[in-house]
C-alpha positions in Angstrom: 0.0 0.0 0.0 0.8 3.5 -0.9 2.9 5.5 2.1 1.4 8.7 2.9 2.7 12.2 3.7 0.4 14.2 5.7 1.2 17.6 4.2 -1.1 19.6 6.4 -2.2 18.8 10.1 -1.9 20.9 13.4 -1.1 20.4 17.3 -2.1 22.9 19.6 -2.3 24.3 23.4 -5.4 25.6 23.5 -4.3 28.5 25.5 -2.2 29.9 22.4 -5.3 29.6 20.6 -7.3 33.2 20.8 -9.7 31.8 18.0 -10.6 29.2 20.6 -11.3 31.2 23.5 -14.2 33.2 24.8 -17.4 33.2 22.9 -17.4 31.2 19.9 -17.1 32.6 16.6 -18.8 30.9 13.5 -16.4 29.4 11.4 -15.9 28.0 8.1 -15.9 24.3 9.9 -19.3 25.2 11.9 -19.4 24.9 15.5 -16.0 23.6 17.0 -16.3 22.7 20.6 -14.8 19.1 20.4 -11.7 20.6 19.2 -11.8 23.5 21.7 -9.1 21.9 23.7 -5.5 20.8 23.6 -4.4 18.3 20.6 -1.1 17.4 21.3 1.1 15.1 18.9 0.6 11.9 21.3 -3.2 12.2 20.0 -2.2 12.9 16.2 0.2 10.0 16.4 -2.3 8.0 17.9 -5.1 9.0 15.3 -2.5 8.2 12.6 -1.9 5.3 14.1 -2.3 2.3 11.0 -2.7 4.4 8.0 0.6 4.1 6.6 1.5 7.7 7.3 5.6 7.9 7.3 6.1 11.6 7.6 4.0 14.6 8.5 3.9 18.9 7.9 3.0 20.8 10.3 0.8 24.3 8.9 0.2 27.2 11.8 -3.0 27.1 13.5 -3.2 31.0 14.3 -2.1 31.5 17.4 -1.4 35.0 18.2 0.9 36.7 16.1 3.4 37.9 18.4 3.8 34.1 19.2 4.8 33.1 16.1 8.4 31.9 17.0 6.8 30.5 20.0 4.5 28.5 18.0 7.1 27.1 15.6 9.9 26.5 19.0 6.8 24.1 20.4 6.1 22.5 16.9 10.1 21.7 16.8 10.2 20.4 20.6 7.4 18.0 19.7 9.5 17.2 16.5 12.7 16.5 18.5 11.1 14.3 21.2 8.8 12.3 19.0 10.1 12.0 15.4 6.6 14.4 14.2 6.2 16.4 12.2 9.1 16.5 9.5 8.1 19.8 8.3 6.9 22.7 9.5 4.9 26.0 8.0 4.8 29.1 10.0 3.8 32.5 10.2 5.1 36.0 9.9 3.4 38.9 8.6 3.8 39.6 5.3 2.4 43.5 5.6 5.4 44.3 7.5 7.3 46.7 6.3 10.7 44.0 6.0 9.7 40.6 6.8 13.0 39.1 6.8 13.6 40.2 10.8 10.5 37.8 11.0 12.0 35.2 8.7 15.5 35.5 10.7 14.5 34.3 14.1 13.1 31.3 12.5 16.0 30.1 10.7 17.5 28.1 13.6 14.5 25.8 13.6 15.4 23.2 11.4 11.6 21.6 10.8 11.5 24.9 9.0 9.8 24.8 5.4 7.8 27.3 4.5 5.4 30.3 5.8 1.5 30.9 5.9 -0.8 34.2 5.8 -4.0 33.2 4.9 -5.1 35.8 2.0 -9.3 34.6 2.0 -11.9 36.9 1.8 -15.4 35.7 0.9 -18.7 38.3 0.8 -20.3 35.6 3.9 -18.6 36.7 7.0 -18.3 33.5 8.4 -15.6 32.4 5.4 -13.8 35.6 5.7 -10.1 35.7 7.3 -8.3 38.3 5.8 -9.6 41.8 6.4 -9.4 42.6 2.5 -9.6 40.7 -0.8 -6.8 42.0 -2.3 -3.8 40.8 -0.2 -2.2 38.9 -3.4 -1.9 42.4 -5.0 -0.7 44.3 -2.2 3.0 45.8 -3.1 4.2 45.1 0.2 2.8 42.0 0.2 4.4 40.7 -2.8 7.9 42.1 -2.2 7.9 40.5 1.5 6.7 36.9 -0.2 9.3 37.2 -2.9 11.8 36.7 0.1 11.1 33.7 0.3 12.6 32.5 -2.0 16.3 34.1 -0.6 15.4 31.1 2.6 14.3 28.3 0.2 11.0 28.3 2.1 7.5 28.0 0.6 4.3 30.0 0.8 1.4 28.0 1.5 -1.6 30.2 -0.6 -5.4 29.8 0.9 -7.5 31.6 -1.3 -10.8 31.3 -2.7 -12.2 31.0 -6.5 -12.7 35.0 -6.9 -8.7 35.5 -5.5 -7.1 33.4 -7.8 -6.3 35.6 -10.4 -5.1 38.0 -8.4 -3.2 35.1 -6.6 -2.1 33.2 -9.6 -0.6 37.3 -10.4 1.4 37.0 -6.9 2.9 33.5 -8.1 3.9 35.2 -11.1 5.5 37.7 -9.3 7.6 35.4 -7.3 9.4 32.9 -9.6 11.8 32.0 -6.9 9.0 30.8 -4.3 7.2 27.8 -4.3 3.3 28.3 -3.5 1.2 25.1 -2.1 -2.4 26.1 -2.8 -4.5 25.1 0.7 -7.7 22.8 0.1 -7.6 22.5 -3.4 -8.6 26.2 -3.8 -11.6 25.8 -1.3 -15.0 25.1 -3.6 -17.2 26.5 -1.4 -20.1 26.9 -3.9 -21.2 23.7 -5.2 -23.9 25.2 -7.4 -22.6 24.8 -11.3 -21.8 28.3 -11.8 -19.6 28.0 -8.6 -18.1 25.0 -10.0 -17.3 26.5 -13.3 -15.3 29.7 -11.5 -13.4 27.3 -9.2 -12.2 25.6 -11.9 -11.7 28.4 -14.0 -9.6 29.9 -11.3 -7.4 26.7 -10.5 -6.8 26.6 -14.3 -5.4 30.3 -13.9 -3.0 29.1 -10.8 -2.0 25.8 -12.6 -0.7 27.8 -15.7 2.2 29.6 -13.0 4.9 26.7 -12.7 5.7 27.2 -9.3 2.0 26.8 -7.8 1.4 22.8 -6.6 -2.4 22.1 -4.9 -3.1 20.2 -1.5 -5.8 18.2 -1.6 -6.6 19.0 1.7 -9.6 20.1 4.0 -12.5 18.6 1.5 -15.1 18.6 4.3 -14.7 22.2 5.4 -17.7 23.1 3.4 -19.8 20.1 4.2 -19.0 19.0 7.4 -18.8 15.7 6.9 -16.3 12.8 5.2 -18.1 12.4 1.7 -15.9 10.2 -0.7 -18.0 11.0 -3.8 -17.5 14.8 -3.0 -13.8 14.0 -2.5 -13.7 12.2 -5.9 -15.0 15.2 -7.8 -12.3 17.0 -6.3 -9.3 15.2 -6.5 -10.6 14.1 -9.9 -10.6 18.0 -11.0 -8.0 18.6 -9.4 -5.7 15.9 -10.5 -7.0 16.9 -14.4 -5.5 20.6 -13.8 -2.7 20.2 -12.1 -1.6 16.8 -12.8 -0.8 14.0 -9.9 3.1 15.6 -9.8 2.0 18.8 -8.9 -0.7 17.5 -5.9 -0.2 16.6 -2.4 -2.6 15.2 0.3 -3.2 16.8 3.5 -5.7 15.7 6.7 -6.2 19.1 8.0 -6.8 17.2 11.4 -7.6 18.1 14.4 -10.4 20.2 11.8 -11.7 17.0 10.1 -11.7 14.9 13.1 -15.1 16.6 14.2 -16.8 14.5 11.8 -15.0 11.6 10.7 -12.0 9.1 11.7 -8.3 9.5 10.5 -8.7 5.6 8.9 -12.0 7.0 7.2 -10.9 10.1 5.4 -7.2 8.2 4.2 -9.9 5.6 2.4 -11.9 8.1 1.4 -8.8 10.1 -0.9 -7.6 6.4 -1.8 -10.7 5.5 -3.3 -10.8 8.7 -5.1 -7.1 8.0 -6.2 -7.8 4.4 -7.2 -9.0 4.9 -10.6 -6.3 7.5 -11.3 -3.3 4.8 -11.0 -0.6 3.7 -8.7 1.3 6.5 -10.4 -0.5 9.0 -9.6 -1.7 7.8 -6.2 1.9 7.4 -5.1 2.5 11.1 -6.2 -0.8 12.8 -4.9 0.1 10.9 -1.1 3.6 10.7 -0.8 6.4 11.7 -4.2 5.0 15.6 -4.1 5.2 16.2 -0.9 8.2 14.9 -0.5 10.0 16.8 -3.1 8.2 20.0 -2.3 9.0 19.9 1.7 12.5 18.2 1.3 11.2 15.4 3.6 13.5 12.8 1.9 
């Protein structure tokens, strides 16, 4: 059977959290209070546990932003005492004036691979992150992301259908830098119109050379492990990008409110099936791999 890199999962304190304290705030996911606790990598290893999964990349969960070497020296303690993750995506702020002072205190952390700011705005307040919908086009923006590329880092791009021009522009941009698209590009809107712009839009970010997809995060929308919905979107998404160009991620402790770490892994193997050993070896473990310099 197929080995599998997890290219996007998370660990958390709780307390670091602010998005999980006080009220709760509707999310993209729904209502969240099974996960409104601490997930350490003992309960990811043990939720792993079976499905085959040989390395794993950690993505930043948000805590608060003056934490952010904080967040990535607890991600790297967890690495160094149990072996997970391989890899790990951070933050920084990429509206700084230089991000590199940013950049430069997390050099010494040798999980390092690559940096999130999550650029999605949607008209439903209860999809929107950013505060605008224009981040990809922001000057400052752009020139701090281009700096990647002077680490060898990666930018992991969440955007949504309407964005991605305007993201596949900041790709563009950025030859140097390596950009993992989160979630397949997030199809929220499942109507055929919404289809049609989704794919439109990955089309437009498949054309830039340097932009790879994570299948990742399916049941955001949907709430709920659905391996025909998954097929569709692997299926699309293998069709635009190609297998060498997409990666598989759990997004757990997210998906775990509705469905089992076993049951989503046969849920994106059964969409792979038909596809090929091939291209199921690349989608779960070869692009990854090459991407994150796990090997």
């Amino acid at each position: 059977m197929t080995a599998i890199i997890d290219a996007h999962h998370h660990i958390w304190r709780r307390r670091d959290l602010p998005w999980l304290d006080g009220p709760m705030q509707l999310r993209i996911f729904g209502a969240y209070e099974p996960i409104r606790r601490d997930y350490p990598i003992h309960e990811y290893l043990a939720d792993i546990a079976g499905c085959e999964v040989t390395h794993s990349v950690y993505v930043q969960a948000n805590w608060a932003k003056a934490s952010f070497e904080e967040e990535v020296a607890y991600v790297q303690r967890a690495a160094d005492e149990t072996g997970y993750p391989h890899g790990i995506v951070g933050y920084a702020d990429f509206l700084a004036d230089d991000v590199r002072p940013q950049l430069d205190r997390l050099v010494k952390y040798r999980g390092m691979r690559g940096l999130r700011m999550q650029l999605h705005w949607h008209a439903n307040p209860q999809y929107r992150f950013a505060d605008r919908p224009d981040l990809a086009r922001d000057p400052t923006f752009r020139r701090n992301v281009a700096h990647l590329s002077e680490y060898g880092w990666t930018f992991d791009l969440q955007a949504f259908a309407d964005q991605m021009q305007g993201a596949a522009e900041l790709a563009a941009s950025c030859p140097g830098v390596t950009f993992i698209l989160q979630h397949a590009g997030m199809l929220e809107d499942l109507s055929a119109p919404g289809r049609a712009r989704w794919q439109a839009g990955m089309r437009c970010l498949a054309a830039c050379p340097n932009v790879v997809s994570k299948l990742s995060g399916l049941g955001t929308f949907i709430h709920r492990n659905d391996a025909e919905h998954i097929g569709t979107i692997v299926g699309d998404t293998l069709e635009i990008f190609g297998a060498n160009r997409c990666l598989f991620g759990s997004n757990f402790p997210i998906e775990k409110m509705w469905t089992r770490y076993a049951d989503l892994v046969a849920a994106y193997r059964r969409a792979l099936a038909p596809l090929g050993e091939a291209a199921a070896r690349a989608a779960l473990y070869d692009t990854a791999a090459r991407i994150y310099r796990l090997n």
